[in-house]
C-alpha positions as protocol buffer text, in pm:
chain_id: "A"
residue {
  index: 1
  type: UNK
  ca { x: 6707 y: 9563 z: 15164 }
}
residue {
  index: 2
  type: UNK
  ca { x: 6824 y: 9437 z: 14823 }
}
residue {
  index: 3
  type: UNK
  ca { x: 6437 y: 9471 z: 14661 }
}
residue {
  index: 4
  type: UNK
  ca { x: 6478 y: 9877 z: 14751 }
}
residue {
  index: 5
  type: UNK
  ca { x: 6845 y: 9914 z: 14550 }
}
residue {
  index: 6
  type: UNK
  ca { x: 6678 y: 9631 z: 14303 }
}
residue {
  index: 7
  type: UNK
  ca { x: 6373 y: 9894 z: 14259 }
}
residue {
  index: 8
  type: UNK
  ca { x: 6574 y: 10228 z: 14218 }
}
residue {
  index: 9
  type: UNK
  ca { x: 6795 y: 10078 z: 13957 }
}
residue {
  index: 10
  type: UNK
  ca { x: 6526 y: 9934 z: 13747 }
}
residue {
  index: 11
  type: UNK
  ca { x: 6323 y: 10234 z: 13779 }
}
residue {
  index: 12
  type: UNK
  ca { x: 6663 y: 10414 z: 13644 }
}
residue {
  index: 13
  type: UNK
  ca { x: 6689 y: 10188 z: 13334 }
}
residue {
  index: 14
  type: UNK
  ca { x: 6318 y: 10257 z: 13241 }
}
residue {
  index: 15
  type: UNK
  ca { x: 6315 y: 10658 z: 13336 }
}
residue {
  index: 16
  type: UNK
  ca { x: 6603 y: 10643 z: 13052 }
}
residue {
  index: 17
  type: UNK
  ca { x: 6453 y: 10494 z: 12861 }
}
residue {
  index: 18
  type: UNK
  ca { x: 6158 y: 10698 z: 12865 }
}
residue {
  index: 19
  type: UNK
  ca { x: 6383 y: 11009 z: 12837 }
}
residue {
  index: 20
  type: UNK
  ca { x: 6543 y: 10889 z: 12489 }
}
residue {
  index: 21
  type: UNK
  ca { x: 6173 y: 10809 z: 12349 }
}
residue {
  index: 22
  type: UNK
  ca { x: 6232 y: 10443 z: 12319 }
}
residue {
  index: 23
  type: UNK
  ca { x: 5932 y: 10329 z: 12457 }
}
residue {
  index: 24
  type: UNK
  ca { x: 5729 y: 10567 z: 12201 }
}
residue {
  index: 25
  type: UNK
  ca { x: 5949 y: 10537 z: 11910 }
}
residue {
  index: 26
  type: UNK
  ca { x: 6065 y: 10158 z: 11912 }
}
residue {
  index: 27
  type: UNK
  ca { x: 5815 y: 9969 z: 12182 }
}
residue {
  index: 28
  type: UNK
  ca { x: 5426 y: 10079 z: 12116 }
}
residue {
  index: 29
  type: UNK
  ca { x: 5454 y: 10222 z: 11799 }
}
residue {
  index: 30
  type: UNK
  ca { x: 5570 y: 10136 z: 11445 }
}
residue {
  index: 31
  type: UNK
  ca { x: 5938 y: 10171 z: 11366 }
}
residue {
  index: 32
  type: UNK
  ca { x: 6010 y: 10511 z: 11162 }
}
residue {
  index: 33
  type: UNK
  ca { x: 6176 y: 10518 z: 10863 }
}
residue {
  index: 34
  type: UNK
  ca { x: 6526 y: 10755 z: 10929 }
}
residue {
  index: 35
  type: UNK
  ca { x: 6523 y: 11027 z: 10617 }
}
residue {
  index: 36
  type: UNK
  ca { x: 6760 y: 10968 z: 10427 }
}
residue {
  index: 37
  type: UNK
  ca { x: 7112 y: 11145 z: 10423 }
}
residue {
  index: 38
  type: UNK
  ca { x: 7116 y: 11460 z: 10273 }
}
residue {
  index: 39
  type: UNK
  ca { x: 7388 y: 11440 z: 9989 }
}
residue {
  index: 40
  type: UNK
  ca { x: 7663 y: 11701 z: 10001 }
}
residue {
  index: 41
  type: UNK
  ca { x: 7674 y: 11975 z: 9708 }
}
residue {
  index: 42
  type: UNK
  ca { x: 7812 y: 12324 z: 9614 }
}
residue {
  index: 43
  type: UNK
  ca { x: 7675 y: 12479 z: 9885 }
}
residue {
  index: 44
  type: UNK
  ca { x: 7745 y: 12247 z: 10221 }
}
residue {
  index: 45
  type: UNK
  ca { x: 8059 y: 12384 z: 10384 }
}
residue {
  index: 46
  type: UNK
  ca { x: 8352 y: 12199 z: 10456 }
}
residue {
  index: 47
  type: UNK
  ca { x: 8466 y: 12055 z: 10807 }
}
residue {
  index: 48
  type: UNK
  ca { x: 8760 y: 12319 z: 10935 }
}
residue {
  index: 49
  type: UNK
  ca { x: 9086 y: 12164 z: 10882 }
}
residue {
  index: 50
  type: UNK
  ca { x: 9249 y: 12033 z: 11184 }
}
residue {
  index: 51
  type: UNK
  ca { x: 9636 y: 12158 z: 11261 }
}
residue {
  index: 52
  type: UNK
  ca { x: 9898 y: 11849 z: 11259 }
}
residue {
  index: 53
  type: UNK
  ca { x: 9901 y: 11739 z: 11580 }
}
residue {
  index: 54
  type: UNK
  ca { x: 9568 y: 11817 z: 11657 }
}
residue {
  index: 55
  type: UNK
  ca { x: 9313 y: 11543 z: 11815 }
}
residue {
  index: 56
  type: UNK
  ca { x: 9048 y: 11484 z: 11555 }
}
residue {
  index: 57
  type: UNK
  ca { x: 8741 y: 11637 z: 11626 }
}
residue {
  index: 58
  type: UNK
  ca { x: 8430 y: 11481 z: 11714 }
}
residue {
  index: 59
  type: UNK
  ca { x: 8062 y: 11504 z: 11683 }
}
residue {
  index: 60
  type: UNK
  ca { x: 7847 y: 11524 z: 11950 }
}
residue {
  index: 61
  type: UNK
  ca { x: 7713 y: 11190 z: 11848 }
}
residue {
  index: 62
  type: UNK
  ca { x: 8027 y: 11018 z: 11851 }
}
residue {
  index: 63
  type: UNK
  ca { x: 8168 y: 11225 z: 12154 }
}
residue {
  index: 64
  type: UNK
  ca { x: 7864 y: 11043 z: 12352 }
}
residue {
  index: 65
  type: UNK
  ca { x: 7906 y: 10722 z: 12291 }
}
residue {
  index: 66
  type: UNK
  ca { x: 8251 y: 10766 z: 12271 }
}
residue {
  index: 67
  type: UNK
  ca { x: 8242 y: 10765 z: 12653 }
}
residue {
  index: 68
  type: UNK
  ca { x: 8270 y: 10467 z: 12878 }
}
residue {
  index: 69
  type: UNK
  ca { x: 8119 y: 10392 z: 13166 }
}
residue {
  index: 70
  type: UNK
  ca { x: 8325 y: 10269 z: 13478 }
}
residue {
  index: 71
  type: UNK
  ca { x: 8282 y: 9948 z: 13604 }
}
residue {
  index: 72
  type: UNK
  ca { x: 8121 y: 9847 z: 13229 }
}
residue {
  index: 73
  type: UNK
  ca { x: 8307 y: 9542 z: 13054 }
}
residue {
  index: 74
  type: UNK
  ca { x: 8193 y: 9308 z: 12785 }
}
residue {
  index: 75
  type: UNK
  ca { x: 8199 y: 9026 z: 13041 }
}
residue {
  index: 76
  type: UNK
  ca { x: 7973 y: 9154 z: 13228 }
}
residue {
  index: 77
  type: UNK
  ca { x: 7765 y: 9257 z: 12970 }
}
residue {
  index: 78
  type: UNK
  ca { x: 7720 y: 8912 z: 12869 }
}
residue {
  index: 79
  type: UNK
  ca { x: 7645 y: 8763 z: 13220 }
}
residue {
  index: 80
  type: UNK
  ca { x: 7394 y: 9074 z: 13293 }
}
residue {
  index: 81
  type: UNK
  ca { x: 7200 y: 8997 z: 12975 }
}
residue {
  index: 82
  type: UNK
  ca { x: 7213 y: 8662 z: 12983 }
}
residue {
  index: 83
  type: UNK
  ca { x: 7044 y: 8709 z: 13345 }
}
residue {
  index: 84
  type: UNK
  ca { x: 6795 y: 8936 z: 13216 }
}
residue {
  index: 85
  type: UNK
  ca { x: 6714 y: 8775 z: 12906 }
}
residue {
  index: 86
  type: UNK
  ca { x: 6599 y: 8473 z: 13150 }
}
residue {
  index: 87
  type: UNK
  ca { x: 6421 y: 8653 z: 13393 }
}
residue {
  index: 88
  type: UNK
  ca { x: 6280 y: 8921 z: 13212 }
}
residue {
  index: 89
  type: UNK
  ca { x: 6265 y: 8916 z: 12804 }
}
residue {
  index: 90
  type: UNK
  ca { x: 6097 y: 9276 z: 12727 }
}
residue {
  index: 91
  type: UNK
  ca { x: 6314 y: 9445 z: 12931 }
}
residue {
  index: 92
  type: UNK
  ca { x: 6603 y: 9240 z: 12758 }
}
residue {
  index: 93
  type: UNK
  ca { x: 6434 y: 9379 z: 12374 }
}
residue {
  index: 94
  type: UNK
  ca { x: 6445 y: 9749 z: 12536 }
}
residue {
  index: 95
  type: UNK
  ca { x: 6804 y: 9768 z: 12668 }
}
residue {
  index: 96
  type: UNK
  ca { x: 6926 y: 9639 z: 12305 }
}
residue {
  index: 97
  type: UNK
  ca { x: 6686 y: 9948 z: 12164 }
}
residue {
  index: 98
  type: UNK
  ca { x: 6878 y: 10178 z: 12465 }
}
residue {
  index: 99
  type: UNK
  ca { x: 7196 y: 9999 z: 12371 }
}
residue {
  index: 100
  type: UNK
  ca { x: 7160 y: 10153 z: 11996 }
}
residue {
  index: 101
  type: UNK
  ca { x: 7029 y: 10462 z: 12116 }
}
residue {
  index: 102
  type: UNK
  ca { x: 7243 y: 10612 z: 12372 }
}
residue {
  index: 103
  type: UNK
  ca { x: 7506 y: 10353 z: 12450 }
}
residue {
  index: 104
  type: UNK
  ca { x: 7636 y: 10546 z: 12778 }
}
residue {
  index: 105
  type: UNK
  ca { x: 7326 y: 10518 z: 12946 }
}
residue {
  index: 106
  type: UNK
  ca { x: 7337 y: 10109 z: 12825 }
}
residue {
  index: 107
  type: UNK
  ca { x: 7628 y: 10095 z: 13022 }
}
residue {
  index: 108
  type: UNK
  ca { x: 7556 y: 10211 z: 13321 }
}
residue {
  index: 109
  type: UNK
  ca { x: 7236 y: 9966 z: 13301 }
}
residue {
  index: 110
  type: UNK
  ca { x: 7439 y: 9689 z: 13177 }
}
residue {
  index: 111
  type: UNK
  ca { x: 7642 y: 9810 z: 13506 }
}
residue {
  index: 112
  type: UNK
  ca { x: 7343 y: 9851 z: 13778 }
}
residue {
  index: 113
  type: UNK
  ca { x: 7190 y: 9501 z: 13662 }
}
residue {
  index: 114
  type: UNK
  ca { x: 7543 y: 9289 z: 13689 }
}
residue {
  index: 115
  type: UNK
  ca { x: 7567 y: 9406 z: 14025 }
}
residue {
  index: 116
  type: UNK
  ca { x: 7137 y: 9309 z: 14145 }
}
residue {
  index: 117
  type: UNK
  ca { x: 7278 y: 8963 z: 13970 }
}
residue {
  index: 118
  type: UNK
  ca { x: 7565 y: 8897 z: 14157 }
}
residue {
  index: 119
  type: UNK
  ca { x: 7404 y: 9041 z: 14493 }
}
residue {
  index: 120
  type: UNK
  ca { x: 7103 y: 8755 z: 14422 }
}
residue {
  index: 121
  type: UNK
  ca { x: 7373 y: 8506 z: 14282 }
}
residue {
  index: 122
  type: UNK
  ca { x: 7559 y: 8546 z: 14671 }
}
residue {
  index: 123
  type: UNK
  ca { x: 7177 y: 8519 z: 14842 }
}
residue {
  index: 124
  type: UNK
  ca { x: 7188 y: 8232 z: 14639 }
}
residue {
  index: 125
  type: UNK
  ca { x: 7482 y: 8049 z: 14788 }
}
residue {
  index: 126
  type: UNK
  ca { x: 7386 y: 8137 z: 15148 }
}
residue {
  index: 127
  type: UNK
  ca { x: 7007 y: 8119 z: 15161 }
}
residue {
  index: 128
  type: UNK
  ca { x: 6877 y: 7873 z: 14860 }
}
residue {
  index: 129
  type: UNK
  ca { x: 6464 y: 7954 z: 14922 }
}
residue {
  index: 130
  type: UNK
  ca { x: 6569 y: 8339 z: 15024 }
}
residue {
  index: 131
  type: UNK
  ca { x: 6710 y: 8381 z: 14657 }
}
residue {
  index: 132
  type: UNK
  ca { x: 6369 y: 8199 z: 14490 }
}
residue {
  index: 133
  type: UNK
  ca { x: 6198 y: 8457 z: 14685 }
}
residue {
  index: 134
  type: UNK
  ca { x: 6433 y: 8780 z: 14611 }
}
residue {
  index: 135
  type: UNK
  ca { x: 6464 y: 8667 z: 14250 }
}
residue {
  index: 136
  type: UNK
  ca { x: 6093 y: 8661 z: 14241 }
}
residue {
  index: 137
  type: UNK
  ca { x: 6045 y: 9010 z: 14368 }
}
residue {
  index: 138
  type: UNK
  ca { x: 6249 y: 9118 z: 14134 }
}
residue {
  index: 139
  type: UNK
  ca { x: 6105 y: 9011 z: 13853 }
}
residue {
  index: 140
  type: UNK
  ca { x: 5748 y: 9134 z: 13955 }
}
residue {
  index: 141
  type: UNK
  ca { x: 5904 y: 9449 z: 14058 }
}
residue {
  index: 142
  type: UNK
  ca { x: 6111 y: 9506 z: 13694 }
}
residue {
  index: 143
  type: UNK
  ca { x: 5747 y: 9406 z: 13557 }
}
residue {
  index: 144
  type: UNK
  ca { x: 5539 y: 9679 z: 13727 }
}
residue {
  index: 145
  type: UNK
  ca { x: 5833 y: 9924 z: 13653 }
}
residue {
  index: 146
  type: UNK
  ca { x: 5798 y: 9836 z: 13230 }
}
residue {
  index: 147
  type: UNK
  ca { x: 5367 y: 9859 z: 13266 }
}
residue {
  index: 148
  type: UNK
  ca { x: 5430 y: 10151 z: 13446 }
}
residue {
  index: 149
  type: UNK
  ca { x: 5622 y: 10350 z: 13131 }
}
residue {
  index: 150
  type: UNK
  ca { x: 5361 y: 10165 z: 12948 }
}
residue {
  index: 151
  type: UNK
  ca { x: 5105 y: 10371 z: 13093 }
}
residue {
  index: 152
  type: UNK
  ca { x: 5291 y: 10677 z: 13101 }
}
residue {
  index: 153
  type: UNK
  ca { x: 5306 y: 10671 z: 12683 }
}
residue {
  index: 154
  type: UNK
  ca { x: 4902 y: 10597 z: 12675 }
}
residue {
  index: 155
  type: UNK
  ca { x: 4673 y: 10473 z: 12947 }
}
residue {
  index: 156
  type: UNK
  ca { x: 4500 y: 10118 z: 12852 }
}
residue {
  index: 157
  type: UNK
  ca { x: 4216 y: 9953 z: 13127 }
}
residue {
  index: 158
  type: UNK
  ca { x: 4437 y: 9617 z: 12992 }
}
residue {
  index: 159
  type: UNK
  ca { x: 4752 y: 9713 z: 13130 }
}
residue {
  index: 160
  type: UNK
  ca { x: 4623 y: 9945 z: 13436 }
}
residue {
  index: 161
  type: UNK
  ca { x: 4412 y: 9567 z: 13522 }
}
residue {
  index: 162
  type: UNK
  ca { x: 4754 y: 9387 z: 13471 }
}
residue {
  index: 163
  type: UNK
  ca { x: 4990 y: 9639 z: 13682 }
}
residue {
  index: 164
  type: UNK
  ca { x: 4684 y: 9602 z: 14007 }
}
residue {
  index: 165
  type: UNK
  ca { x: 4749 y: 9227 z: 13922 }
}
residue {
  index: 166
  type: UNK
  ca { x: 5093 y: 9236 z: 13937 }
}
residue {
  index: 167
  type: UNK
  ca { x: 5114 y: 9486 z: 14249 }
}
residue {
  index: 168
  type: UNK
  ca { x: 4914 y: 9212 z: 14411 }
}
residue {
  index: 169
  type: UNK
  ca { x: 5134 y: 8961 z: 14364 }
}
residue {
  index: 170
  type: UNK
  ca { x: 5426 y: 9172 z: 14505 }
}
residue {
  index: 171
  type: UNK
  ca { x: 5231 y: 9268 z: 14830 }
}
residue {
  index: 172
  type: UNK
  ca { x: 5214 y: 8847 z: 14836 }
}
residue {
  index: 173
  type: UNK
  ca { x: 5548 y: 8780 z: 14770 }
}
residue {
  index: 174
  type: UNK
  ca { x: 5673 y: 9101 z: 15007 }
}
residue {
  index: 175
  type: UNK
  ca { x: 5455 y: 8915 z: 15241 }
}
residue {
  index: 176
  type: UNK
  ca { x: 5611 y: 8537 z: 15196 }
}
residue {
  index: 177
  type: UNK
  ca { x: 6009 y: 8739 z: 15265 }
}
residue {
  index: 178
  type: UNK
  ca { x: 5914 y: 8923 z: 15574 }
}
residue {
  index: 179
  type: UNK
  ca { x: 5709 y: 8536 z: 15683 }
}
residue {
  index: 180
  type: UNK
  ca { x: 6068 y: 8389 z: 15580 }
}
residue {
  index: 181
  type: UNK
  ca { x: 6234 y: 8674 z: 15803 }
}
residue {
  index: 182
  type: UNK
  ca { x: 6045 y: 8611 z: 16085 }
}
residue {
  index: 183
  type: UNK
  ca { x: 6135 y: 8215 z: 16069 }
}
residue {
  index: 184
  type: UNK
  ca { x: 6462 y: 8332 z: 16033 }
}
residue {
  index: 185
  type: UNK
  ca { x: 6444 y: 8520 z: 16342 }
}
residue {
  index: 186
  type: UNK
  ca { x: 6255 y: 8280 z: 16575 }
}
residue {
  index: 187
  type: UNK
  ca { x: 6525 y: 7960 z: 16436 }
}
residue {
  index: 188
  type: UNK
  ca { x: 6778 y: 8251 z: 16552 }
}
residue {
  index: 189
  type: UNK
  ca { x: 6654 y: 8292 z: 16891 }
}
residue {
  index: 190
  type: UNK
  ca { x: 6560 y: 7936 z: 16969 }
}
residue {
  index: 191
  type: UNK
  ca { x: 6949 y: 7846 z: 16887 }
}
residue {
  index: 192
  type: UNK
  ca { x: 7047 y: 8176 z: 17137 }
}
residue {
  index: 193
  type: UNK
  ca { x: 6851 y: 8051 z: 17369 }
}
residue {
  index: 194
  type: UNK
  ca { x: 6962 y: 7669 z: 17385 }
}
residue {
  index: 195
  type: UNK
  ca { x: 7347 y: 7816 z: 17404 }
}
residue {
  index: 196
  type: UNK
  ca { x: 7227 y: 7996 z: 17685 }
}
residue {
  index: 197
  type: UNK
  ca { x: 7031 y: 7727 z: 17880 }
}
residue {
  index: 198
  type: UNK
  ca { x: 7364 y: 7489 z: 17791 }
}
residue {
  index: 199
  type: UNK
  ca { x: 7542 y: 7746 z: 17939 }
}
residue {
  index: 200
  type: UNK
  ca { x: 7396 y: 7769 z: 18238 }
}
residue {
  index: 201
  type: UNK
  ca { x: 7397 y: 7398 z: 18317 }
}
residue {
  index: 202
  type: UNK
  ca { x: 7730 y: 7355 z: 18237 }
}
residue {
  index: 203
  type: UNK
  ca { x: 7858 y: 7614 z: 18400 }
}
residue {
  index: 204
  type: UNK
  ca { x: 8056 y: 7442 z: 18688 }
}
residue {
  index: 205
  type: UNK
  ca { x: 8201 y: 7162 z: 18448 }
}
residue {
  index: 206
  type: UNK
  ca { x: 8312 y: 7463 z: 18269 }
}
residue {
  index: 207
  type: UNK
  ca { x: 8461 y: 7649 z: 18524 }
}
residue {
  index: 208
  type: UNK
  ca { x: 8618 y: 7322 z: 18635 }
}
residue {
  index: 209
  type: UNK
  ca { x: 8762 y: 7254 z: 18330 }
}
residue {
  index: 210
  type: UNK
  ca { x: 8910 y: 7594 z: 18344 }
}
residue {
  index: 211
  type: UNK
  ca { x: 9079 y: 7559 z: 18670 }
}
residue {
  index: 212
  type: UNK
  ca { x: 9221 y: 7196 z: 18622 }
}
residue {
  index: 213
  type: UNK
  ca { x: 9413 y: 7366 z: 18256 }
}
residue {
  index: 214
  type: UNK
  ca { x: 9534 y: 7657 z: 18408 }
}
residue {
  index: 215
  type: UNK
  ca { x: 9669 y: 7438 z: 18711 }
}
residue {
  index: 216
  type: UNK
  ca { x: 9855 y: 7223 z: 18498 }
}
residue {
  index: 217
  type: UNK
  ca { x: 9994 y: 7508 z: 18263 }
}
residue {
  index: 218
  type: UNK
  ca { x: 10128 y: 7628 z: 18603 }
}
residue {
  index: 219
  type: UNK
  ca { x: 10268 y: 7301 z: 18718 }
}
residue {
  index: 220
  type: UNK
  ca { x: 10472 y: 7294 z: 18359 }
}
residue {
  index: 221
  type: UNK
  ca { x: 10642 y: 7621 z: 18439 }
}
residue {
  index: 222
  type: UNK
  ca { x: 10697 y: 7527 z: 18760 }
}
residue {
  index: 223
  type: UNK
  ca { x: 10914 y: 7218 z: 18672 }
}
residue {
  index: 224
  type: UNK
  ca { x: 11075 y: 7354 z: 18390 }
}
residue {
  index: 225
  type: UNK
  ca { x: 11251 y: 7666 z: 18657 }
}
């Protein structure tokens, strides 16, 4: 289901962002002051000089976010933040911090989160009330996933009481989709089963019907010979 791949690629954005420190260094505690650059004198050696010809070399730093992501362009950028920034504003604040940070990893997050948009966007189109229901699950589920890292940094009663509130609400909402599934299934197989009671009734007019075309498609030939 769409909550599941909506869930691992949430979960993927946060566990990064866990893994760079933003959630220690830039969310729950107060910004750092960078030292300042350490001035070059007699004794800091000088870069090697590169051959003519020669790609210019690179430092790990730049080589990183040098890279770029597949399937990443600034158009979708804007239409996956614009999505998240109305659906979910903290997470919005921490991909901008992730964004600055370690700008491959934004990418693939910028990525992940266009795609969960345009997969709800299509639910959308075809199912109205489905994609008020799937939108909604995702939201609670990209909440639990951001008190969750919350926790993992320093456990609070406050946000433990908040993430049992919120898991509630998901087990309600998980609740209302598989209600709306079931509807969906029972309008499915009241339809399948007035086809089949209309076929059954009209089964001679149909077979009739059948006979008289197929007669007169023969008579045709038979003329034109």
């Amino acid at each position: 289901m769409i909550e599941a791949v909506m869930l691992r690629r949430t979960l993927a954005i946060v566990v990064a962002m866990l893994l760079l420190g933003t959630w220690a260094a830039v969310a729950f505690e107060p910004t750092v002051k960078p030292e300042p650059a350490i001035k070059p004198d007699a004794t800091t050696k000088p870069e090697p000089a590169t051959k003519q010809g020669d790609a210019p070399a690179k430092s790990k730093a730049t080589g990183r976010k040098g890279r770029h992501v597949t399937g990443f362009t600034p158009e979708r950028e804007a239409a996956a933040m614009t999505f998240v920034r109305m659906h979910h504003g903290e997470l919005a604040e921490l991909l901008e911090q992730l964004k600055e940070s370690n700008p491959q990893e934004y990418q693939r997050a910028i990525r992940d989160l266009f795609q969960s948009s345009e997969k709800l966007a299509q639910i959308e189109e075809r199912n109205p009330h489905r994609y008020e229901l799937e939108l909604q699950d995702w939201k609670l589920n990209s909440r639990i996933q951001v008190l969750v890292a919350r926790l993992t940094m320093r456990r609070d009663p406050v946000v433990e009481q908040e993430l049992r509130q919120t898991l509630a609400e998901q087990l309600d909402m998980r609740e209302q989709l598989l209600v709306n599934d079931e509807e969906r299934a029972e309008a499915k197989l009241a339809e399948a089963q007035e086809h089949l009671a209309q076929f059954r009734r009209n089964r001679e007019q149909w077979v009739d019907q059948r006979l008289n075309k197929l007669l007169d498609q023969t008579t045709a030939e038979t003329r034109k010979n």
